[in-house]
C-alpha positions as CSV (number, residue, x, y, z in Angstrom):
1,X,0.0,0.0,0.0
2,X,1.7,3.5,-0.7
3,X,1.8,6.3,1.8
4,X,-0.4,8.6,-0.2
5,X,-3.1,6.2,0.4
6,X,-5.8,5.7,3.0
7,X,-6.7,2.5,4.3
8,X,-10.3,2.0,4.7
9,X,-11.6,0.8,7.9
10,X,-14.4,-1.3,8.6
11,X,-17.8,-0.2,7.8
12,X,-16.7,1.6,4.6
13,X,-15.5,4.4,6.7
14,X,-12.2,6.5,5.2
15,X,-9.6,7.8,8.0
16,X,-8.6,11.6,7.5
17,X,-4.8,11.8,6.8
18,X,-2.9,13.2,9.8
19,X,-0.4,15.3,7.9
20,X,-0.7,18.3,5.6
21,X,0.9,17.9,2.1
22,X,4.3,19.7,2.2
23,X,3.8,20.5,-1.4
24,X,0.5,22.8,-0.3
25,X,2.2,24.5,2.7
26,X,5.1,25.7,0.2
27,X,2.2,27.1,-2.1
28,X,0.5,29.3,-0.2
29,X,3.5,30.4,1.1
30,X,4.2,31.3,-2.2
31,X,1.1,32.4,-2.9
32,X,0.9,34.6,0.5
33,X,4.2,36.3,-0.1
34,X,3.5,37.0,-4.1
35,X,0.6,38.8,-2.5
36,X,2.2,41.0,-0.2
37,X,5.0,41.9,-2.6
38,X,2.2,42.9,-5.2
39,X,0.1,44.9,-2.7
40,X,3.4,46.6,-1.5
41,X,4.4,47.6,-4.7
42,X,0.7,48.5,-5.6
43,X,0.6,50.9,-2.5
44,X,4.1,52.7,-3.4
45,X,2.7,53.6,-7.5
46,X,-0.6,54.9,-5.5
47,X,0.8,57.1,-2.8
48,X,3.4,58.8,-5.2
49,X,0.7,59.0,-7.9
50,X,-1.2,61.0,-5.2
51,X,1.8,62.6,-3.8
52,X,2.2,64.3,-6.9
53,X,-0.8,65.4,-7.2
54,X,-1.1,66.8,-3.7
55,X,2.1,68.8,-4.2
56,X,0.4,70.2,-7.6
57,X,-2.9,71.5,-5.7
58,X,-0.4,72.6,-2.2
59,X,1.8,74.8,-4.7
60,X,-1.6,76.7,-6.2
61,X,-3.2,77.2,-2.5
62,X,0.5,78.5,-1.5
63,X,0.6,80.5,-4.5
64,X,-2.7,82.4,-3.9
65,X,-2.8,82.5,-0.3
66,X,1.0,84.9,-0.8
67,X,3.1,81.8,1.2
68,X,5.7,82.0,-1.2
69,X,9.3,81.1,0.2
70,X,11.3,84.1,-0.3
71,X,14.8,84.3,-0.1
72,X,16.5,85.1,3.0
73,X,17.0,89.4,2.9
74,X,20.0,90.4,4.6
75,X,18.7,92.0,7.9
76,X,18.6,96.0,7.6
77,X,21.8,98.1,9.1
78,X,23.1,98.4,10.8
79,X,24.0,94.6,11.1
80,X,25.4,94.3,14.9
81,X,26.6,90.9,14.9
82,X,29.3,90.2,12.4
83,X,31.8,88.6,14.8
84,X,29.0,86.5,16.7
85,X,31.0,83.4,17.4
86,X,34.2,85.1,19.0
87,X,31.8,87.4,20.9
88,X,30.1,84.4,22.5
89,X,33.2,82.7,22.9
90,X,34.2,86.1,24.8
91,X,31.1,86.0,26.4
92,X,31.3,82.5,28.1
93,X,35.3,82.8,29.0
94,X,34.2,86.1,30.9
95,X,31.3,84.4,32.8
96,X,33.5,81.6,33.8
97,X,36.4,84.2,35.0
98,X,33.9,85.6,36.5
99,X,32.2,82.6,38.5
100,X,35.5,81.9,39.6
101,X,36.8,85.3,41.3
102,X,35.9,87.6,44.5
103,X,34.8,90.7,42.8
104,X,32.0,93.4,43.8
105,X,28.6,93.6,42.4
106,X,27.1,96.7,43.7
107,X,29.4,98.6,46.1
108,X,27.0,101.2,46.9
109,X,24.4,97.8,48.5
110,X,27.4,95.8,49.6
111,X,26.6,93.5,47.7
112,X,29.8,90.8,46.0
113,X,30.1,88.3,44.1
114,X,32.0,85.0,45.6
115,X,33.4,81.8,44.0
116,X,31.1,79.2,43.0
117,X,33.2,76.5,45.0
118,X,33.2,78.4,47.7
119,X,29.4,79.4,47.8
120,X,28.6,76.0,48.1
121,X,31.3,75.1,50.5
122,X,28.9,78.3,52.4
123,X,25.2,76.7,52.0
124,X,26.7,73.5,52.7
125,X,27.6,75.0,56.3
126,X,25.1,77.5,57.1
127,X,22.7,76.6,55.0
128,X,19.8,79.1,53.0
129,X,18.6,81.3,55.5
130,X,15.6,83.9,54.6
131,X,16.5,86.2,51.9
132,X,15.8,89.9,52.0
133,X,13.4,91.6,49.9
134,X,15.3,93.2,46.4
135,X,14.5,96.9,46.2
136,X,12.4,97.7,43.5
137,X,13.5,101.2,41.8
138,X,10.7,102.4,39.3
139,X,10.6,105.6,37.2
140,X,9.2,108.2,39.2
141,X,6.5,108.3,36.4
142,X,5.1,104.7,37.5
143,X,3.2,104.2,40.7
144,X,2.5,100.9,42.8
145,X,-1.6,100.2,43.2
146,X,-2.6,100.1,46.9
147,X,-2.6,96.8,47.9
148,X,-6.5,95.1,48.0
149,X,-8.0,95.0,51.0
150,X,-8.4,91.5,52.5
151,X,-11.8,89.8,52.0
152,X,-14.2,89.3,55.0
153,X,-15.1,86.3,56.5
154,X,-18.1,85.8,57.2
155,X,-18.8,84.5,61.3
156,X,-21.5,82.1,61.4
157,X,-24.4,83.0,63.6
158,X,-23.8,81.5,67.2
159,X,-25.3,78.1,67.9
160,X,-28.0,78.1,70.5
161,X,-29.6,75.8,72.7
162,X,-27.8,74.4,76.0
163,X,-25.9,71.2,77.5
């Protein structure tokens, strides 16, 4: 008896095979795949088709909405930054000196300017205590509003009745 055939049983009753041919599993593999490549290649054709027409209809609403990319125009003079990368260079080497000296910041306030280190080194020890208030100097032209008086609060009636 060969293997591709089925023995009958009793009764006149067929058994179903218990394996699947291997020459059907590699077909719709086949099949499966083919299918995907297609559909993949289908999609890309359709989205630049569309694509192309998309950037046609975009171009005519830029167009007559006045969107139009324009050239960069120099900005007008007089141009203040034309050794930008040096001055920031400048700029950061001075902060740093800076962040690393003694040095006063307002003499006329005591107030200076430390080391970095060492204002650490400072909080580490003593810690943040409360800062004072920063005067305010305004133009004699500007005047602070009165502060808002503080809202009421209401007292509820007294309860009555007795213990």
């Amino acid at each position: 008896m060969a293997a591709t055939e089925h023995p009958e049983t009793g009764h006149g009753v067929a058994v179903e095979p218990d394996r699947v041919p291997l020459r059907l599993v590699i077909g719709m593999a086949a099949l499966l795949t083919g299918m995907a490549v297609v559909a993949a290649i289908l999609m890309v054709v359709y989205f630049k088709f569309m694509a192309r027409g998309a950037a046609k209809s975009d171009a005519s609403v830029v167009a007559e909405a006045g969107l139009e990319r324009r050239e960069p125009a120099l900005p007008p003079a007089p141009r203040l930054e034309i050794r930008g990368v040096r001055r920031w260079t400048d700029f950061q080497a001075a902060e740093r000196e800076r962040l690393g000296s003694y040095g006063w910041m307002d003499r006329s306030t005591g107030a200076v300017h430390i080391p970095i280190e060492r204002a650490i080194e400072l909080i580490a020890e003593r810690g943040v205590g409360p800062l004072p208030q920063a005067p305010v100097a305004l133009p004699p032209s500007v005047q602070m509003p009165a502060a808002p008086p503080a809202p009421a609060v209401p007292t509820p009636p007294a309860q009555r009745g007795t213990k």
